[in-house]
C-alpha positions in Angstrom: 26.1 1.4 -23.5 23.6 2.3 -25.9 20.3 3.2 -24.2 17.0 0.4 -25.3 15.0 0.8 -27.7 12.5 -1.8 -27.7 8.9 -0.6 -25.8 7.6 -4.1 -25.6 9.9 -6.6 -24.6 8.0 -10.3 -24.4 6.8 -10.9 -21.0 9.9 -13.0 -18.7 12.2 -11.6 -21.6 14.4 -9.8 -18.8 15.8 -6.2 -19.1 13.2 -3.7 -19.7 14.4 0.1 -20.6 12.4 2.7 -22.1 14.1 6.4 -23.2 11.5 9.7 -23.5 11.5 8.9 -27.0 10.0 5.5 -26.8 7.7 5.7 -23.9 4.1 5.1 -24.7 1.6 7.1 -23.6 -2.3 6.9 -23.4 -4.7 9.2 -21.2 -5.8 7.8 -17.8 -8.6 5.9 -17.5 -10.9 7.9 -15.4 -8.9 11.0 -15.0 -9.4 12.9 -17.6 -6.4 15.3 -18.1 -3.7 12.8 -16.5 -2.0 10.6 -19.1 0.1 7.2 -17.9 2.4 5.0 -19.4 3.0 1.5 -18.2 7.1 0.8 -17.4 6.6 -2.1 -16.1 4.4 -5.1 -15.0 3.5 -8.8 -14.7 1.2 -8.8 -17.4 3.5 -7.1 -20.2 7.1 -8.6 -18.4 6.1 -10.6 -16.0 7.5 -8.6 -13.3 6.3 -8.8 -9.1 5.6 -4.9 -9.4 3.2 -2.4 -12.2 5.2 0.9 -12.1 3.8 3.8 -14.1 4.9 7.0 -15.0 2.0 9.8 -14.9 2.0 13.1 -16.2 -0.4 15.8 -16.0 -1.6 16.1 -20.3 -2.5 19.9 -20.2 -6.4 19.2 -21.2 -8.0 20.2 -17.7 -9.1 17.5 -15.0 -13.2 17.6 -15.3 -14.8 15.8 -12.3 -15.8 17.8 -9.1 -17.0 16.8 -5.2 -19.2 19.4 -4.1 -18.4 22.4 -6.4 -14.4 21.2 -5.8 -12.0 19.8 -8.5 -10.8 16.5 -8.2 -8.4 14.9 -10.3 -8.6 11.2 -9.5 -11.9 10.4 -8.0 -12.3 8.8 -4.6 -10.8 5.2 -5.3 -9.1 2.0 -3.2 -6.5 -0.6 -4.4 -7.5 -3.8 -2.7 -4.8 -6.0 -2.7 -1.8 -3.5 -4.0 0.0 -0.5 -2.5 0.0 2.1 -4.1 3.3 3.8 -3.7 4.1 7.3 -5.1 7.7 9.7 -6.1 6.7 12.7 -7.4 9.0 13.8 -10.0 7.8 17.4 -10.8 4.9 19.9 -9.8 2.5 19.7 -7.0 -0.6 17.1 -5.9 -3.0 17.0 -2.9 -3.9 13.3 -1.7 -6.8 12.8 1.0 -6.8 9.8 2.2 -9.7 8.6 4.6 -8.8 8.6 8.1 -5.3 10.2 7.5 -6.3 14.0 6.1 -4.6 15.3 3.1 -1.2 15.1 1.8 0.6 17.7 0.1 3.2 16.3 -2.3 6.0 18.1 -4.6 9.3 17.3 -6.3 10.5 14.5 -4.3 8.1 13.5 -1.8 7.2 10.0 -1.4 4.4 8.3 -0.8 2.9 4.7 0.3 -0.9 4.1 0.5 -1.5 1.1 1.9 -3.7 -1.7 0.4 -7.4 -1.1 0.5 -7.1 2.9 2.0 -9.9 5.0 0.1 -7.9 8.0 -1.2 -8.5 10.7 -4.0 -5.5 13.0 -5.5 -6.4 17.0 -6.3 -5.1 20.2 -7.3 -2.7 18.4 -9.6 0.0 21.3 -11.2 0.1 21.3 -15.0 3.8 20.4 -15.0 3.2 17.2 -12.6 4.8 14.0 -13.1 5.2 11.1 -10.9 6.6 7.6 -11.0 3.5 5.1 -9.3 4.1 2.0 -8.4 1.8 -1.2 -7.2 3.1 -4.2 -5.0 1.7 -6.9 -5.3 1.2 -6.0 -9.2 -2.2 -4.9 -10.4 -2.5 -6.8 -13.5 
Protein backbone atom coordinates (compact mmCIF):
# COMPACT_ATOMS: atom_id res chain seq x y z
CA UNK A 1 0.00 0.00 0.00
CA UNK A 2 1.44 3.19 -0.97
CA UNK A 3 1.63 5.57 1.91
CA UNK A 4 -0.86 9.23 1.30
CA UNK A 5 0.14 11.97 -0.05
CA UNK A 6 -2.41 14.42 0.01
CA UNK A 7 -2.13 17.03 3.37
CA UNK A 8 -5.58 18.41 2.95
CA UNK A 9 -8.11 16.04 2.18
CA UNK A 10 -11.76 17.97 1.97
CA UNK A 11 -13.43 17.92 5.12
CA UNK A 12 -15.98 14.32 5.48
CA UNK A 13 -13.64 13.13 2.50
CA UNK A 14 -12.70 10.04 4.74
CA UNK A 15 -9.12 8.57 5.09
CA UNK A 16 -6.73 11.09 6.25
CA UNK A 17 -2.74 10.00 6.26
CA UNK A 18 0.12 12.32 6.42
CA UNK A 19 3.97 10.88 6.00
CA UNK A 20 7.16 13.23 7.67
CA UNK A 21 7.47 14.46 4.35
CA UNK A 22 4.02 15.96 3.96
CA UNK A 23 3.18 17.13 7.42
CA UNK A 24 2.74 20.82 7.75
CA UNK A 25 4.10 22.59 10.25
CA UNK A 26 3.65 26.21 11.78
CA UNK A 27 5.02 27.55 15.23
CA UNK A 28 2.59 27.44 18.21
CA UNK A 29 0.47 30.13 18.88
CA UNK A 30 1.62 31.39 22.17
CA UNK A 31 4.56 29.16 22.76
CA UNK A 32 7.13 30.44 21.21
CA UNK A 33 9.74 27.74 20.45
CA UNK A 34 7.02 24.72 20.12
CA UNK A 35 5.84 24.18 16.61
CA UNK A 36 2.40 22.05 15.90
CA UNK A 37 0.89 20.56 13.07
CA UNK A 38 -2.83 19.77 12.76
CA UNK A 39 -3.42 15.71 11.82
CA UNK A 40 -6.72 15.87 12.29
CA UNK A 41 -9.96 17.71 13.13
CA UNK A 42 -13.61 18.69 12.55
CA UNK A 43 -12.91 21.78 10.94
CA UNK A 44 -10.31 20.51 8.21
CA UNK A 45 -12.07 16.67 8.06
CA UNK A 46 -14.75 16.85 9.94
CA UNK A 47 -13.64 14.43 12.41
CA UNK A 48 -15.17 14.12 16.49
CA UNK A 49 -11.51 14.64 17.71
CA UNK A 50 -8.37 17.75 16.84
CA UNK A 51 -5.11 15.66 17.26
CA UNK A 52 -1.82 17.44 16.82
CA UNK A 53 1.53 16.59 16.64
CA UNK A 54 4.00 19.04 18.63
CA UNK A 55 7.50 19.29 18.49
CA UNK A 56 9.93 21.36 20.38
CA UNK A 57 11.49 23.87 17.10
CA UNK A 58 15.01 24.46 18.68
CA UNK A 59 14.47 28.52 18.88
CA UNK A 60 14.22 28.70 22.92
CA UNK A 61 10.76 28.98 24.81
CA UNK A 62 10.66 32.94 26.00
CA UNK A 63 7.98 33.47 28.69
CA UNK A 64 8.79 33.22 32.45
CA UNK A 65 6.61 33.05 36.01
CA UNK A 66 8.57 34.48 38.61
CA UNK A 67 12.21 34.41 37.26
CA UNK A 68 11.09 30.49 35.93
CA UNK A 69 10.74 29.28 32.26
CA UNK A 70 7.59 28.30 31.12
CA UNK A 71 6.84 26.85 27.87
CA UNK A 72 3.06 27.00 27.51
CA UNK A 73 1.66 29.65 29.81
CA UNK A 74 -0.99 28.86 32.45
CA UNK A 75 -4.07 27.92 30.22
CA UNK A 76 -7.64 25.84 30.48
CA UNK A 77 -9.57 23.98 27.70
CA UNK A 78 -13.21 24.51 28.49
CA UNK A 79 -15.13 22.07 26.85
CA UNK A 80 -12.19 19.66 25.46
CA UNK A 81 -9.73 17.17 27.10
CA UNK A 82 -6.77 17.64 26.54
CA UNK A 83 -5.12 14.32 26.18
CA UNK A 84 -1.35 13.84 25.78
CA UNK A 85 1.44 10.67 24.38
CA UNK A 86 4.70 11.89 24.51
CA UNK A 87 6.68 10.50 21.78
CA UNK A 88 10.22 11.72 22.54
CA UNK A 89 12.15 14.01 25.22
CA UNK A 90 11.00 15.20 28.51
CA UNK A 91 7.98 17.95 29.73
CA UNK A 92 6.80 19.08 33.21
CA UNK A 93 2.85 19.71 33.46
CA UNK A 94 1.47 21.54 36.67
CA UNK A 95 -1.84 21.25 36.83
CA UNK A 96 -3.82 23.21 39.56
CA UNK A 97 -4.85 21.24 42.36
CA UNK A 98 -2.94 18.03 41.09
CA UNK A 99 0.99 19.17 41.39
CA UNK A 100 3.21 18.61 38.59
CA UNK A 101 3.68 15.88 36.21
CA UNK A 102 6.71 14.67 34.83
CA UNK A 103 6.35 13.11 31.32
CA UNK A 104 8.86 11.22 28.92
CA UNK A 105 8.81 8.78 25.98
CA UNK A 106 5.67 7.06 26.50
CA UNK A 107 3.74 8.54 29.23
CA UNK A 108 0.33 9.48 28.82
CA UNK A 109 -1.70 12.01 29.81
CA UNK A 110 -5.49 13.20 30.17
CA UNK A 111 -6.36 16.69 31.48
CA UNK A 112 -9.65 16.97 31.99
CA UNK A 113 -11.98 19.76 30.64
CA UNK A 114 -11.61 23.10 32.21
CA UNK A 115 -8.31 22.09 34.63
CA UNK A 116 -5.88 25.28 34.55
CA UNK A 117 -2.47 23.64 33.63
CA UNK A 118 0.92 25.02 32.27
CA UNK A 119 3.73 22.58 30.55
CA UNK A 120 7.72 23.50 31.43
CA UNK A 121 11.14 22.42 31.12
CA UNK A 122 10.30 21.03 27.61
CA UNK A 123 13.64 18.95 26.12
CA UNK A 124 14.88 20.22 22.80
CA UNK A 125 14.19 16.76 21.20
CA UNK A 126 10.39 16.64 22.56
CA UNK A 127 7.61 15.56 20.57
CA UNK A 128 4.22 14.62 21.45
CA UNK A 129 0.99 13.52 19.77
CA UNK A 130 -2.16 15.94 21.60
CA UNK A 131 -5.30 15.29 21.22
CA UNK A 132 -8.89 17.23 22.12
CA UNK A 133 -12.27 15.38 22.65
CA UNK A 134 -14.88 17.02 22.05
CA UNK A 135 -12.79 18.77 19.05
CA UNK A 136 -11.55 22.31 19.59
CA UNK A 137 -12.41 23.81 16.34
Amino acid sequence: MEPPSETSPTPREGVVGFTPETIGWTPHPFAPGLDQAVLLSKRDHGADATIYLYRASGAGFAPTVDGEAVDVPLHEHEASDDISYVLAGSAEVDIEGHGTIVLGPGSFLRIPAGSRHRVRNVSDDFQALNIFAPPRD
